[in-house]
C-alpha positions in Angstrom: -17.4 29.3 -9.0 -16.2 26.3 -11.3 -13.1 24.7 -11.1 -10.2 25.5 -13.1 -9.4 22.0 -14.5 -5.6 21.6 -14.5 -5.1 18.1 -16.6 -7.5 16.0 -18.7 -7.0 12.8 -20.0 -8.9 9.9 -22.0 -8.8 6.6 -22.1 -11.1 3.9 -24.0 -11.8 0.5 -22.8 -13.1 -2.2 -25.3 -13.4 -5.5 -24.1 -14.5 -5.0 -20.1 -12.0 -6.8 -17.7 -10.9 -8.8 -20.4 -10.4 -6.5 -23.1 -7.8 -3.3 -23.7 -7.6 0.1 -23.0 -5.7 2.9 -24.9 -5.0 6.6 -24.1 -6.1 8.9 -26.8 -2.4 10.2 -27.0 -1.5 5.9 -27.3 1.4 6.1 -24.5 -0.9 3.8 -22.4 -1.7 0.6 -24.5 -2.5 -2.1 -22.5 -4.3 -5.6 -22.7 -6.5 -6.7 -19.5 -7.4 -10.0 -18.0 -9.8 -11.4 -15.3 -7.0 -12.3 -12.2 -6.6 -15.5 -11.7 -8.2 -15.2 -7.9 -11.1 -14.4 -10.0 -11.3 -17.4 -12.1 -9.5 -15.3 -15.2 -6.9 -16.5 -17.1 -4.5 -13.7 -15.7 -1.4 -13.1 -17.4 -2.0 -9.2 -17.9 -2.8 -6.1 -16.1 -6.3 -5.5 -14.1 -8.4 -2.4 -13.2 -7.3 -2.7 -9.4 -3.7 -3.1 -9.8 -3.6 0.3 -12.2 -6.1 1.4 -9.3 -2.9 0.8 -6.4 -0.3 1.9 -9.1 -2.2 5.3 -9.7 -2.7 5.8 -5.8 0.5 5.1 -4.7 2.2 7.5 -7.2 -0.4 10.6 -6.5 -0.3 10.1 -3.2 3.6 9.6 -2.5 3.3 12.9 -4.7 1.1 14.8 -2.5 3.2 13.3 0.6 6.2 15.0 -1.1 4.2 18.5 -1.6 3.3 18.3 2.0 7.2 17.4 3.1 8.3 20.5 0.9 5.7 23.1 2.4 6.7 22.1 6.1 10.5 22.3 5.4 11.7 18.3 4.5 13.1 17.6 1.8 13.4 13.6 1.0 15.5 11.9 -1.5 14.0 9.9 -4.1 14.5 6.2 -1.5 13.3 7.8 1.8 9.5 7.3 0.8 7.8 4.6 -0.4 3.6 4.2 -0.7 2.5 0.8 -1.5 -0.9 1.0 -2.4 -3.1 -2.5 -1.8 -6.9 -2.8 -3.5 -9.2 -5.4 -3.2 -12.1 -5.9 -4.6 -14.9 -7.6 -2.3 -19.0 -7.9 -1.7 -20.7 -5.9 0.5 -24.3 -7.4 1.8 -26.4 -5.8 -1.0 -23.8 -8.1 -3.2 -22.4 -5.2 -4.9 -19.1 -4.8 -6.0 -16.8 -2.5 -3.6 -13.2 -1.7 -3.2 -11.0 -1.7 -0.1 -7.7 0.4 0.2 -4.7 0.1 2.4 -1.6 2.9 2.2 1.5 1.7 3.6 3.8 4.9 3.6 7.4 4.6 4.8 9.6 7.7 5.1 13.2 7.9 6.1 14.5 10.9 8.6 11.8 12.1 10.6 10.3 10.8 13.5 6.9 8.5 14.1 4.9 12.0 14.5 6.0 14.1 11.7 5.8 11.1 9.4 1.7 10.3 10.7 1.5 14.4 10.6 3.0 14.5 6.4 0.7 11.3 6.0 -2.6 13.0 7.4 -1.3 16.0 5.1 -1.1 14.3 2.3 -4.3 12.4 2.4 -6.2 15.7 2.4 -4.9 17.2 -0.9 -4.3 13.7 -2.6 -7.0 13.4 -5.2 -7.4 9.9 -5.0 -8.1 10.2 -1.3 -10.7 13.1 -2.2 -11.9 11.1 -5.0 -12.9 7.8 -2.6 -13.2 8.9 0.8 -16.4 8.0 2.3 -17.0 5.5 -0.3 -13.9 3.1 -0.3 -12.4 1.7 3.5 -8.9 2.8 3.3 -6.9 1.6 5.9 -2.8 3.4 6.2 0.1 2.5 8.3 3.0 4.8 8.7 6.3 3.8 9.6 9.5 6.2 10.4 12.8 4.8 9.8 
């Protein structure tokens, strides 16, 4: 059985970490630059902060799914996912990427908000894309 794909998208890269990318439909346009931490210039965008900023939205998405299924309903301020990637060595001196969720919801208790969090993480496709291959450490506060 194949997959029904739902939404496709493409983007082109010229230029590596210090070039551009461009959506074919052009509403993403952006320059890139080596991060200063990485002896860039900085001054524009990089893959890993588009990495967090893609995470944090599916996932606070997917946390919001989960909420309405189980009978919460949240206002747009009573959840916030920050989404941290860094970018490291492992001992073969490959590349790799680290993750850290930090998920704050408003109204419920400590367990319901770990119980939506552990919900979200397994329909997230982010979190199906990476895990086994990418540490992702999450915290989960209730307020």
């Amino acid at each position: 059985m194949t997959e029904t794909i739902l939404y496709a998208t493409k983007v082109t890269a010229t230029g590596g970490r210090k070039g551009a990318i461009r959506s074919e439909d052009g509403i993403l346009d952006l320059k890139l630059a080596v991060p200063k931490e990485l002896g860039g210039m900085g001054g524009a965008t990089n893959p890993e902060q588009l990495f967090a900023g893609g995470y944090a939205a599916c996932f606070e998405n997917a946390l919001l799914r989960v909420a309405r299924q189980s009978g919460h309903r949240f206002a747009d301020g009573d959840v916030e996912v920050v989404a941290e990637i860094g970018l490291s060595r492992n001992v073969a001196d490959a590349f790799v990427l680290h993750a850290t969720l930090a998920v704050s919801i408003a109204g419920v208790d400590q367990a319901t908000a770990e119980q939506l969090v552990r919900g979200a993480d397994a329909i997230c496709p982010y979190s199906n894309a990476i895990r086994g291959n990418v540490d992702v450490a999450k915290t989960v506060v209730a307020r």
